[in-house]
Kinemage of the C-alpha trace (Angstrom):
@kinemage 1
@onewidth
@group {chain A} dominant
@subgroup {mainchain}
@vectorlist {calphas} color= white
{ca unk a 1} P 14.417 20.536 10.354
{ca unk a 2} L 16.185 17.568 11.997
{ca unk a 3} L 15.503 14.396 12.205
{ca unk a 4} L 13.236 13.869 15.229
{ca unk a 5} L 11.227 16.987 14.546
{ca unk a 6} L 10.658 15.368 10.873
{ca unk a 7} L 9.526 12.069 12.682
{ca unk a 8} L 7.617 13.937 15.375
{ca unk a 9} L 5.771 16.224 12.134
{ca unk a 10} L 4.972 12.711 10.126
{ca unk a 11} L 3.762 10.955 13.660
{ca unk a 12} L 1.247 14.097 13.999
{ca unk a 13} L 0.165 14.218 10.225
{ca unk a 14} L -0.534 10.235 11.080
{ca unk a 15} L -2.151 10.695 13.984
{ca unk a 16} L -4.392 13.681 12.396
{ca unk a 17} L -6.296 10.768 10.721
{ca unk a 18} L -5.280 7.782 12.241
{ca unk a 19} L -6.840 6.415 15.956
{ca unk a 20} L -4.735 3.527 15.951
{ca unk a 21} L -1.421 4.565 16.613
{ca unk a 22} L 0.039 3.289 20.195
{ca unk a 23} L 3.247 5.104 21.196
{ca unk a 24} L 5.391 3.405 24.337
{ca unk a 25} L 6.707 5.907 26.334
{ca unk a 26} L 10.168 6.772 25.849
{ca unk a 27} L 13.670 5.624 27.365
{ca unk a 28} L 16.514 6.925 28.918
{ca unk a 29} L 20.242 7.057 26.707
{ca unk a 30} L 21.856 4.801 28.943
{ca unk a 31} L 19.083 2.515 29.079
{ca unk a 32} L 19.496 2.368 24.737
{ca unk a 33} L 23.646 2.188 25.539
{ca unk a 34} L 23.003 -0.793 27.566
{ca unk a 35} L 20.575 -2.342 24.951
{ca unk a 36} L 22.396 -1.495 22.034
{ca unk a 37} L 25.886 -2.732 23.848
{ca unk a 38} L 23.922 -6.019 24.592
{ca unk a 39} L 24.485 -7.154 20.496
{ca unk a 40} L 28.127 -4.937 19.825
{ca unk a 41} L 26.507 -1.936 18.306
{ca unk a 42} L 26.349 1.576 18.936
{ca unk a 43} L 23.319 3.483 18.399
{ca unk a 44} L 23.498 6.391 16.245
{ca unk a 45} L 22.637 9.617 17.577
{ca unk a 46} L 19.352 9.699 15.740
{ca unk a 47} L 18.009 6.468 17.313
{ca unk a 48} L 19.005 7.608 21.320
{ca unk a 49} L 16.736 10.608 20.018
{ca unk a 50} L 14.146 8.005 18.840
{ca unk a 51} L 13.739 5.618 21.434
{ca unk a 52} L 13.920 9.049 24.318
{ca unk a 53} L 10.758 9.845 22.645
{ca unk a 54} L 8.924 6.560 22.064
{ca unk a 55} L 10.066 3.495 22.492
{ca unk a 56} L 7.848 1.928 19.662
{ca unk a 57} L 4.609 2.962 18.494
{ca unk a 58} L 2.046 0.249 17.504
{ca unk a 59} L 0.172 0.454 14.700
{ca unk a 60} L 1.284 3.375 12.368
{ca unk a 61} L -1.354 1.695 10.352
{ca unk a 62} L -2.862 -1.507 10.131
{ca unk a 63} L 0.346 -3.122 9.036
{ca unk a 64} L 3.473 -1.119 10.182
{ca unk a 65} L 4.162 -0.331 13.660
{ca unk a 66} L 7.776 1.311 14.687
{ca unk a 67} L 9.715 -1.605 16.875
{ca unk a 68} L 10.447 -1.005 20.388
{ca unk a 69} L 14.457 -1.546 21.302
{ca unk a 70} L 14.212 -5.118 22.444
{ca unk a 71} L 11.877 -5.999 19.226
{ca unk a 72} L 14.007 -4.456 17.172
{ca unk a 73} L 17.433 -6.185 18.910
{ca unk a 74} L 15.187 -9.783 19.395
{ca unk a 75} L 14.737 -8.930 15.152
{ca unk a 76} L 18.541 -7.914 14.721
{ca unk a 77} L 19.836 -11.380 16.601
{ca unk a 78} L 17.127 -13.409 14.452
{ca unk a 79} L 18.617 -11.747 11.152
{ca unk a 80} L 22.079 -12.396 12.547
{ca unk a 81} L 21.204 -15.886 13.041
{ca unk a 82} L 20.175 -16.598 9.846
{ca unk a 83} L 22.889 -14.737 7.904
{ca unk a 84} L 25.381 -17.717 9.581
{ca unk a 85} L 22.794 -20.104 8.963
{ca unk a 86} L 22.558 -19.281 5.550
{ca unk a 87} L 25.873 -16.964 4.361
{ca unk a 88} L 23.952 -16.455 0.995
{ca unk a 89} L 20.967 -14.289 3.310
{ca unk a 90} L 21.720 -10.383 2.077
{ca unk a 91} L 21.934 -8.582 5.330
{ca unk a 92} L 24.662 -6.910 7.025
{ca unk a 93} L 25.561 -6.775 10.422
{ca unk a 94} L 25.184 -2.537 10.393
{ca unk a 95} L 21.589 -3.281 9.726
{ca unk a 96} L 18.954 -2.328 12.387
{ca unk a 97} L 15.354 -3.069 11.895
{ca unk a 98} L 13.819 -0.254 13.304
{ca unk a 99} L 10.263 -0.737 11.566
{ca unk a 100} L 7.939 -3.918 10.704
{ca unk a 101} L 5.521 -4.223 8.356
{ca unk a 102} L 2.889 -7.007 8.823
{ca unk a 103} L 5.305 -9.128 10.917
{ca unk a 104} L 7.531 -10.479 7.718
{ca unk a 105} L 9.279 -7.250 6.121
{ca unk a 106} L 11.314 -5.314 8.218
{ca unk a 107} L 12.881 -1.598 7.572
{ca unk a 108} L 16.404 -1.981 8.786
{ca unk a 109} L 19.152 1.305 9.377
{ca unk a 110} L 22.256 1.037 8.042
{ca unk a 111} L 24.289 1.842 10.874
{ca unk a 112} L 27.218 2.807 9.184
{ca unk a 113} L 25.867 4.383 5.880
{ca unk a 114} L 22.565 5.792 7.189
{ca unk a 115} L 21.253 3.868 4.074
{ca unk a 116} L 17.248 2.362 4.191
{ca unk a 117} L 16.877 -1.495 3.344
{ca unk a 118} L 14.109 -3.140 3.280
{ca unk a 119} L 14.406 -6.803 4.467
{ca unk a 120} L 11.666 -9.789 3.262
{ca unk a 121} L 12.927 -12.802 5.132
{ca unk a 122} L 9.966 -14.793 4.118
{ca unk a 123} L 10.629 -14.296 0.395
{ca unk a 124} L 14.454 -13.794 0.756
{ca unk a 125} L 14.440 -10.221 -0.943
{ca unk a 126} L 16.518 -7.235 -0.266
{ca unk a 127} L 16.589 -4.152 -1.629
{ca unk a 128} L 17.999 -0.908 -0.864
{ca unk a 129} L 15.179 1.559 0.143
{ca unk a 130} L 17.075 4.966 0.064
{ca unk a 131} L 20.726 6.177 0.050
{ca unk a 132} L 19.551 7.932 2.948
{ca unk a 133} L 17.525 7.906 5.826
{ca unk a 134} L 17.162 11.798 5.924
{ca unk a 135} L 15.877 11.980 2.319
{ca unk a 136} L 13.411 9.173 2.792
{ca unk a 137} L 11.737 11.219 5.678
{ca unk a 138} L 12.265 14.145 4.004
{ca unk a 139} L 9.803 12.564 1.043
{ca unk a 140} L 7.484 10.929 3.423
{ca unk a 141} L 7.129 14.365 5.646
{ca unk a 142} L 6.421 16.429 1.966
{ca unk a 143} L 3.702 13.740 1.276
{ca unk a 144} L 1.709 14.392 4.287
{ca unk a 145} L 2.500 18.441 3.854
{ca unk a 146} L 1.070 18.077 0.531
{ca unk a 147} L -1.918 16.236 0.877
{ca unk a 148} L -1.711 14.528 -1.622
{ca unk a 149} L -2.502 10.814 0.035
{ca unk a 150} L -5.487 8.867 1.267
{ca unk a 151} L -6.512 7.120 4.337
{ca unk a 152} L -8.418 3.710 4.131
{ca unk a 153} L -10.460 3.684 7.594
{ca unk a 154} L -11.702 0.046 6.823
{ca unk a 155} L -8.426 -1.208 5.666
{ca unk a 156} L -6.521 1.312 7.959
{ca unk a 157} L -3.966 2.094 5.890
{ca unk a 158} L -2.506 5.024 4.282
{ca unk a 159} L -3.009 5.364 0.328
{ca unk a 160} L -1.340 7.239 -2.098
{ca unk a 161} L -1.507 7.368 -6.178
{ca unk a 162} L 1.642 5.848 -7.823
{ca unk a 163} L 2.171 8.962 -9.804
{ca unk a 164} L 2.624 11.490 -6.698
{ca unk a 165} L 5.190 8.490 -4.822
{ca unk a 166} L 6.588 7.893 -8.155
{ca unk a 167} L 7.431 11.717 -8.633
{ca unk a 168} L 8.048 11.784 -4.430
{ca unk a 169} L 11.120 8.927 -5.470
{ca unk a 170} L 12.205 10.755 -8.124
{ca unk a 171} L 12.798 14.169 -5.917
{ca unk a 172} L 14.484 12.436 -3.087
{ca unk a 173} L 16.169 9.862 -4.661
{ca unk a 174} L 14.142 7.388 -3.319
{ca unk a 175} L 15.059 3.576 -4.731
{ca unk a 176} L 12.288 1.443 -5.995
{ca unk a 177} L 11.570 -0.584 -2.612
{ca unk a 178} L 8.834 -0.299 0.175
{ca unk a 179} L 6.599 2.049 -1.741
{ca unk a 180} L 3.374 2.811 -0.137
């Protein structure tokens, strides 16, 4: 399966028990050129694929929503900012947030490696989610075909036992960052 049917498949499991989800319709390729030209990058094929078919979706659950392009750049140039504000701040210029989670950790692409990082400005952490994007779908998309997960409706939020992501992360190769 490639990548966009994966995300499409995980988007459907989510919205199977999940109301809240707001998708933004999606955009054209030169329209995510342009964007992506605005801050020196190019997109890789896999985002021109994501932002054709949404550009963002709001609440995933009740504290992770997929960034529209301009979030996601407005995100990039505050990262940039900082990292020549302070040269000590871990990020890299190939990194693209392309998720947030409650508005302080962001899920950022490596643009270059397709590596996962997960970015916590606020408490000035960084750590490498997954040595690749692919595989971290990949264990996310065999969660929801399993089952084997749980869904909060008060807290809206998706649950799942640390021994089945724990066993998902040891399958895929899945560092120890951003669990759920």
């Amino acid at each position: 399966m490639d990548t966009i049917n994966k995300i499409q498949t995980i988007f459907t499991h989510i919205q199977s028990f999940n109301e809240e989800p707001m998708p933004k319709p999606g955009i054209s390729e030169s329209e995510i050129a342009g964007y992506f030209d605005s801050i020196g990058l190019a997109p890789t094929a896999n985002l021109v694929q994501l932002y054709g078919w949404h550009n963002g979706i709001d609440n995933l659950d009740a504290f992770l929503s997929f960034l529209s392009v301009i979030d996601a750049i407005e995100s990039y140039k505050g990262n940039k900012s900082l990292k020549k504000d302070i040269p000590d701040f871990e990020w890299k210029e190939s990194w693209f947030t392309v998720l947030d989670m409650n508005g302080d950790v962001q899920i950022c692409l490596d643009l270059e490696t397709n590596e996962l990082y997960s970015v916590d400005v606020e408490c000035d952490l960084v750590q490498k989610i997954a040595d690749n994007y692919d595989a971290y779908l990949d264990a996310i998309l065999s969660l929801f075909q399993s089952g084997k997960y749980g869904f909060d409706e008060e807290a809206c939020c998706i649950e799942v036992e640390s021994d089945v992501w724990n066993k998902l992360r040891e399958d895929y190769n899945i560092k120890n960052a951003w669990d759920l």
